[in-house]
C-alpha positions as a Python dict, from the first residue, in 0.01 Angstrom:
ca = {
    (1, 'X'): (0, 0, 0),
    (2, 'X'): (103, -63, -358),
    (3, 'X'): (-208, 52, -520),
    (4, 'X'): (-200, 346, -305),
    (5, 'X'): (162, 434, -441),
    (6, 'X'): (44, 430, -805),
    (7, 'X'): (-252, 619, -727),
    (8, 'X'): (32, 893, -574),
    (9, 'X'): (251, 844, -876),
    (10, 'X'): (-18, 903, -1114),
    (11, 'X'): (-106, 1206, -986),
    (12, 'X'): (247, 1343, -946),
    (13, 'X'): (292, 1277, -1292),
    (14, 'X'): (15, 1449, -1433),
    (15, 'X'): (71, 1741, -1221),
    (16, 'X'): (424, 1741, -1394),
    (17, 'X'): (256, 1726, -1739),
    (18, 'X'): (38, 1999, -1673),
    (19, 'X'): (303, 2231, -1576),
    (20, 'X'): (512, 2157, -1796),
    (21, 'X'): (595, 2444, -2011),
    (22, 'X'): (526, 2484, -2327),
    (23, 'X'): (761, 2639, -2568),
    (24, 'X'): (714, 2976, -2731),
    (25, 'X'): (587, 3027, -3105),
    (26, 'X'): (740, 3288, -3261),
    (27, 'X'): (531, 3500, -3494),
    (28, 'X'): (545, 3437, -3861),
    (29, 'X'): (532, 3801, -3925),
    (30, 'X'): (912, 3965, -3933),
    (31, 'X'): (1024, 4348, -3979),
    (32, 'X'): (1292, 4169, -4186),
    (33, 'X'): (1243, 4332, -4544),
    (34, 'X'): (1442, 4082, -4711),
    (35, 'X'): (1135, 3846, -4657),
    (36, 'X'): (876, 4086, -4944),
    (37, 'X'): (832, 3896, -5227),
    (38, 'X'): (707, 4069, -5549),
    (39, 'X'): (351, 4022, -5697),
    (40, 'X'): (-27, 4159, -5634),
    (41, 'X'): (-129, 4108, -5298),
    (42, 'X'): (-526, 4096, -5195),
    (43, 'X'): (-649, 4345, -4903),
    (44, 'X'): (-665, 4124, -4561),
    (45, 'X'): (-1062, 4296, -4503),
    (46, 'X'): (-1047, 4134, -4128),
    (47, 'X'): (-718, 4285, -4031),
    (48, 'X'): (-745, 4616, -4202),
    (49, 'X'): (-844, 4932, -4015),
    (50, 'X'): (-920, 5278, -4131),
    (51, 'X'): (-906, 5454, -3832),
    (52, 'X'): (-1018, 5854, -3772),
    (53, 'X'): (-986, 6069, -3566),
    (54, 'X'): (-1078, 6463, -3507),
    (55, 'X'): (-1097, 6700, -3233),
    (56, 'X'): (-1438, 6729, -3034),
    (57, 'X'): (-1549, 7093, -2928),
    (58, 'X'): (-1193, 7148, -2762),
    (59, 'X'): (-1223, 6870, -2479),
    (60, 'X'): (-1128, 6572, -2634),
    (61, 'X'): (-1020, 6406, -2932),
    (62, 'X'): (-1285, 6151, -3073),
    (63, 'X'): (-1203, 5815, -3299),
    (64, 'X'): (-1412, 5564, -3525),
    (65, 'X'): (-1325, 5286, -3757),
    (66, 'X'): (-1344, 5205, -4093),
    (67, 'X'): (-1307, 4841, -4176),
    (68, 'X'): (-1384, 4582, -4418),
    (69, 'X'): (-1175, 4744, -4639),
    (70, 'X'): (-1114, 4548, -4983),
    (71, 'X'): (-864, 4629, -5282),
    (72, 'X'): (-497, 4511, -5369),
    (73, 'X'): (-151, 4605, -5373),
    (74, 'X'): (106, 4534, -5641),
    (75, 'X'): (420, 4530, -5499),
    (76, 'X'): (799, 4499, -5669),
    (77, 'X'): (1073, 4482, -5343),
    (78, 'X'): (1317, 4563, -5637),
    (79, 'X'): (1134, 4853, -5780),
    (80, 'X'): (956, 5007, -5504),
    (81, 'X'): (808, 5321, -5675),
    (82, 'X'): (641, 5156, -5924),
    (83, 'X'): (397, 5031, -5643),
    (84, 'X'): (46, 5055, -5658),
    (85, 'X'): (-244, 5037, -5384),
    (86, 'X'): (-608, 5067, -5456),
    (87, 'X'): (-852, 5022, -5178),
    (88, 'X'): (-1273, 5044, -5127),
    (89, 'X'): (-1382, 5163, -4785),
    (90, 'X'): (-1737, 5090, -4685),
    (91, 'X'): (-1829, 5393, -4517),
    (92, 'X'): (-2190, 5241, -4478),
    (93, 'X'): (-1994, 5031, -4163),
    (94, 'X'): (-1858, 5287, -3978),
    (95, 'X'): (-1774, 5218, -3632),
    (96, 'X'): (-1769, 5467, -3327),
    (97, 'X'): (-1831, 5398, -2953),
    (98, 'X'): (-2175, 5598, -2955),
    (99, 'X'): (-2444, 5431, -3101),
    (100, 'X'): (-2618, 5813, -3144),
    (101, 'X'): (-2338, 5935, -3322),
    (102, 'X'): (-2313, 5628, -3564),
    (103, 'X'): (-2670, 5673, -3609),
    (104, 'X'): (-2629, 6048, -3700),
    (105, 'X'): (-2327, 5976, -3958),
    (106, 'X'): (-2604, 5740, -4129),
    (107, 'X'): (-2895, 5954, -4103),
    (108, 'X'): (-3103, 6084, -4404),
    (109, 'X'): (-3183, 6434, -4469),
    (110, 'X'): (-3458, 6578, -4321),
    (111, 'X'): (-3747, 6719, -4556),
    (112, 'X'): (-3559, 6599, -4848),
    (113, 'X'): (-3282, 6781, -4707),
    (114, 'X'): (-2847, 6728, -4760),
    (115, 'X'): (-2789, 6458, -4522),
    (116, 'X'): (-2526, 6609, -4211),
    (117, 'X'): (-2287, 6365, -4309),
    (118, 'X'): (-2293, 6012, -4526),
    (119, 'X'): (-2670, 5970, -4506),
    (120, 'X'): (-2863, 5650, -4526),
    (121, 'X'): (-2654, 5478, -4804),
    (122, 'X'): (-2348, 5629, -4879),
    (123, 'X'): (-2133, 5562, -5147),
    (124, 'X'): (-1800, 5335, -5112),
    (125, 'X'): (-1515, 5578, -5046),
    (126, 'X'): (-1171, 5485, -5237),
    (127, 'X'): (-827, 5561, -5248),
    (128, 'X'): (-609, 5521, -5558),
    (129, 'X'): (-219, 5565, -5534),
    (130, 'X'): (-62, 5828, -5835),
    (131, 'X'): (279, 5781, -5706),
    (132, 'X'): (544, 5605, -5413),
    (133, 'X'): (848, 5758, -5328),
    (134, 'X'): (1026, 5476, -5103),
    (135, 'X'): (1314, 5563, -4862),
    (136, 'X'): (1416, 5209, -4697),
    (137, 'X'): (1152, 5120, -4507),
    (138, 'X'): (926, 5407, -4545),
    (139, 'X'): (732, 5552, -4849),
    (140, 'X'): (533, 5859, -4910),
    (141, 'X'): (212, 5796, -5102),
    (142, 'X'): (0, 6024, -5330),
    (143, 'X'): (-317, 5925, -5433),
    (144, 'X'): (-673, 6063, -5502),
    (145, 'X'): (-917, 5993, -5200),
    (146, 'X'): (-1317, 5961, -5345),
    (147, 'X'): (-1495, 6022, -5028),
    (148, 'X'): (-1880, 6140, -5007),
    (149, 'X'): (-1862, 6198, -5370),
    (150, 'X'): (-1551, 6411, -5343),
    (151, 'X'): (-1231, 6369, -5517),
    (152, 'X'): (-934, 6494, -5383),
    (153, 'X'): (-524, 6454, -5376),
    (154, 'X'): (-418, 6271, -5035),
    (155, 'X'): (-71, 6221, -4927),
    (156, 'X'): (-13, 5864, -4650),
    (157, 'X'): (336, 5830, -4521),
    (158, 'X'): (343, 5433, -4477),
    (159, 'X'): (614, 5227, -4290),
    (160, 'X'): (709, 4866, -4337),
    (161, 'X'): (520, 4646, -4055),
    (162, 'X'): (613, 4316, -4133),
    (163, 'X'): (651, 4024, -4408),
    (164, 'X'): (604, 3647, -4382),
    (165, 'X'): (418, 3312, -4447),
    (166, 'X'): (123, 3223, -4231),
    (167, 'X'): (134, 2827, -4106),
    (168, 'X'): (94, 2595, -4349),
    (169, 'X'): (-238, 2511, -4136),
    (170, 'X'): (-371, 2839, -4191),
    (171, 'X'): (-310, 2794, -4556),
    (172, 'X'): (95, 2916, -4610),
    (173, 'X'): (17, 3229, -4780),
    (174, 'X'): (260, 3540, -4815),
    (175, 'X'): (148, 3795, -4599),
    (176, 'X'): (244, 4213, -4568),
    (177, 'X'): (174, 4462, -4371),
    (178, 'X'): (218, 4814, -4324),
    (179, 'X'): (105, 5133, -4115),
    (180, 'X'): (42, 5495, -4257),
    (181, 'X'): (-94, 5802, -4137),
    (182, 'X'): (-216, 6098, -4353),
    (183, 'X'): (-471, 6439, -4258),
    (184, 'X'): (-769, 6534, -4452),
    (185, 'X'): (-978, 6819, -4409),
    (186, 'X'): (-1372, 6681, -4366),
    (187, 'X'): (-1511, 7017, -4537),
    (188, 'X'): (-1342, 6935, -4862),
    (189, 'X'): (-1547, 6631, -4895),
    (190, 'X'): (-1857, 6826, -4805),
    (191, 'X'): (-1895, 6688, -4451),
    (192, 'X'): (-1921, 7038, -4302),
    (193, 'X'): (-2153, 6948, -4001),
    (194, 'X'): (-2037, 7112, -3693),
    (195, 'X'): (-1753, 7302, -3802),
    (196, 'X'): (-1546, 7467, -3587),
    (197, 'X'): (-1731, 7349, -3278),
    (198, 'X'): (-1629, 6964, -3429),
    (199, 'X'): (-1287, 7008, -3614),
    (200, 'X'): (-1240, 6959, -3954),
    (201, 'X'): (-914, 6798, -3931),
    (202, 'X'): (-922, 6454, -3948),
    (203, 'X'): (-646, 6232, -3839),
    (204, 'X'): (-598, 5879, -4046),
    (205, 'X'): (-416, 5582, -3845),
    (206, 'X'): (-422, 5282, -4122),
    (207, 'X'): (-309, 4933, -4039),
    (208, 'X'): (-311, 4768, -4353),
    (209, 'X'): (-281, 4382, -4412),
    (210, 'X'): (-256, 4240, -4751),
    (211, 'X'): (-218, 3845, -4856),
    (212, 'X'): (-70, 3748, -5185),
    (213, 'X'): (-260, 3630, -5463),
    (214, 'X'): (-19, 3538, -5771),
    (215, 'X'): (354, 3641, -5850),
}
């Protein structure tokens, strides 16, 4: 009888540890603006998306990914306008969800031919910030864009996503984020292909992540 009690209390009480529940973590990340610090921050390449998207042949709109972006920001909280962002895109890892069409973006010319659209090894696209014009949370950004061996002016309006420290287990460093959106038109970078059937219009969605590196 007694050993058949503790058996019954030993399982009661590790049913009660199991559903126990567990308190919530709160995020280290905060859309508290106070928390920017000033310095150079380091592109976050895993948490950084370049993502495109452009009308196709009137039925839907169509998206792909750029990632494993690198580059750095230099930031001043006190002096926002004198920020500076500089990023390198490797259009040679473009994403989409068709593997023909990803294919197609990296496909050589034929015959010696222009390639439809990056070709086999494209060159790193960048973008280069010329000025910030910050209102509170929110900054317009002109740059030039070097895409498919193109240079041309680009304007991003970016918003604030969030500042903080990541866990001291996952190293404590100073972490920002933001979003921005911006339009280019494909034909001015010579990616023509398509046109009008495929629009030229292309629609930029950035999430950028940057960790900081000194300052």
């Amino acid at each position: 009888m007694r050993i058949a009690l503790v058996a019954a209390l030993a399982v009661v009480s590790t049913v009660t540890v199991a559903q126990a529940p567990v308190a919530p973590v709160a995020p280290p990340g905060s859309r508290n603006p106070a928390l920017v610090s000033g310095g150079t921050y380091s592109v976050d390449s895993g948490h950084t998306l370049v993502v495109w998207t452009l009308d196709h042949m009137g039925f839907s709109p169509y998206t792909g990914i750029f990632g494993e972006v690198t580059g750095s920001l230099t930031l001043d909280p006190r002096r926002p306008n004198r920020a500076k962002v500089d990023v390198t895109i490797p259009v040679s890892k473009v994403i989409t969800a068709s593997a023909g069409l990803t294919e197609h973006l990296l496909r050589p010319g034929k015959s010696g031919a222009r390639p439809d659209f990056f070709g086999a090894n494209p060159g790193e696209a960048r973008f280069e910030s010329t000025a910030v014009v910050a209102s509170g949370q929110k900054a317009r950004i002109r740059g030039r864009l070097t895409l498919n061996g193109v240079t041309r002016p680009v304007m991003l309006d970016a918003t604030f996503y969030g500042a903080g420290k990541m866990p001291a287990a996952m190293g404590g460093q100073e972490n920002i984020g933001f979003r921005a959106t911006g339009t280019i038109m494909r034909s001015h970078f010579g990616l023509t292909t398509g046109i009008p059937m495929v629009g030229d219009q292309v629609k930029l969605d950035i999430s950028a992540a940057f960790k900081k590196t000194n300052g």
